[in-house]
C-alpha positions as CSV (number, residue, x, y, z in Angstrom):
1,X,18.8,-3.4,-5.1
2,X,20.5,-3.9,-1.8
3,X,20.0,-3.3,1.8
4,X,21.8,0.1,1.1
5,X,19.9,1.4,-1.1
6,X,16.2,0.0,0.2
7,X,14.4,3.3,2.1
8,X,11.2,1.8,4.5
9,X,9.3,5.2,4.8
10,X,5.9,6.5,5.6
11,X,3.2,6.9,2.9
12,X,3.0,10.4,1.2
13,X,0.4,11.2,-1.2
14,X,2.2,11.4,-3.8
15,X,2.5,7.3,-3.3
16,X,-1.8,6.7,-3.9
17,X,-1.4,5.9,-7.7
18,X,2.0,3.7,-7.6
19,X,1.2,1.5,-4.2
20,X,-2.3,1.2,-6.0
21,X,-1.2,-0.5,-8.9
22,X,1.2,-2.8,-6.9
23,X,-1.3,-4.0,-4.4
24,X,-4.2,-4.9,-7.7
25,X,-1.0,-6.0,-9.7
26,X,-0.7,-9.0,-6.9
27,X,-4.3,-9.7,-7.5
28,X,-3.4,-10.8,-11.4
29,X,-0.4,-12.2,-10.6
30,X,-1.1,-14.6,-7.8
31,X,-4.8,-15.3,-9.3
32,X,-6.2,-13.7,-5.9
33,X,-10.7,-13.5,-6.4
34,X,-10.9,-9.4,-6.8
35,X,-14.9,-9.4,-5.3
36,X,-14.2,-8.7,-1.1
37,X,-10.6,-7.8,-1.3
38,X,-8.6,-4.7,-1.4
39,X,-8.9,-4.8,-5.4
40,X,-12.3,-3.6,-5.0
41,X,-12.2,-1.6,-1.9
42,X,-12.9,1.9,-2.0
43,X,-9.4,2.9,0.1
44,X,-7.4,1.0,-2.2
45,X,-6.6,4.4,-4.6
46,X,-6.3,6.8,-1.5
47,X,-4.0,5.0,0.9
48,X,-2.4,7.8,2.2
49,X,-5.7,9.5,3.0
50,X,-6.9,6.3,5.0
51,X,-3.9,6.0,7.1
52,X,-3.8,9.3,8.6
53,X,-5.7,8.5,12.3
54,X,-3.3,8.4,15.0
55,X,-3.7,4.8,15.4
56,X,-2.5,3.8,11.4
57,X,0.3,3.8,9.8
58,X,1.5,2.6,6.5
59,X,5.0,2.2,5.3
60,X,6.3,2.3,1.9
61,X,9.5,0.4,1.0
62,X,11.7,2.0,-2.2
63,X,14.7,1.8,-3.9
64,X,16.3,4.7,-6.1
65,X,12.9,6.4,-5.9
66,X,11.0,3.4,-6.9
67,X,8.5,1.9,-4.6
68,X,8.4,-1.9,-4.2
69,X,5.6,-2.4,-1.7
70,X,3.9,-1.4,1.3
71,X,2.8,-2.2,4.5
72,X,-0.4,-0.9,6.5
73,X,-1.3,-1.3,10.1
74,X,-4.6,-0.2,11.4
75,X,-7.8,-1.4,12.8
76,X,-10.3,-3.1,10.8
77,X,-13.8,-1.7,9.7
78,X,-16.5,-2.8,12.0
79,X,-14.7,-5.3,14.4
């Protein structure tokens, strides 16, 4: 991987299952608590769906078709 080859995009739904299972594979790794976190929150396995106001985005970064991680901007819940 190289700075040629890495695409920063915008979330597709085809991208729910994959970004899921990086974002709760970070939980494990780094020994993150699950309870209150975006491990257990309900948007987690539908991020493209809950990025789709006019005020969010989320950006997926890939290489060779293969996504590494994401990014999400949008306002909180509640605040």
């Amino acid at each position: 991987m190289n700075k040629d080859t890495i695409v920063i995009r915008e979330i597709r739904p085809e991208d729910n299952v994959q970004i899921e299972q990086i974002i709760r594979a970070c939980f494990h790794e780094f020994k993150i608590p699950l309870e209150g976190t975006a491990c257990t929150d309900v948007e987690t396995p539908k991020m493209f769906e809950d990025y789709q106001n006019d005020n969010n985005v989320h950006y997926i970064m890939e290489c060779n078709f293969d996504i590494y991680g994401g990014c999400g901007l949008k306002p909180l819940k509640d605040l």
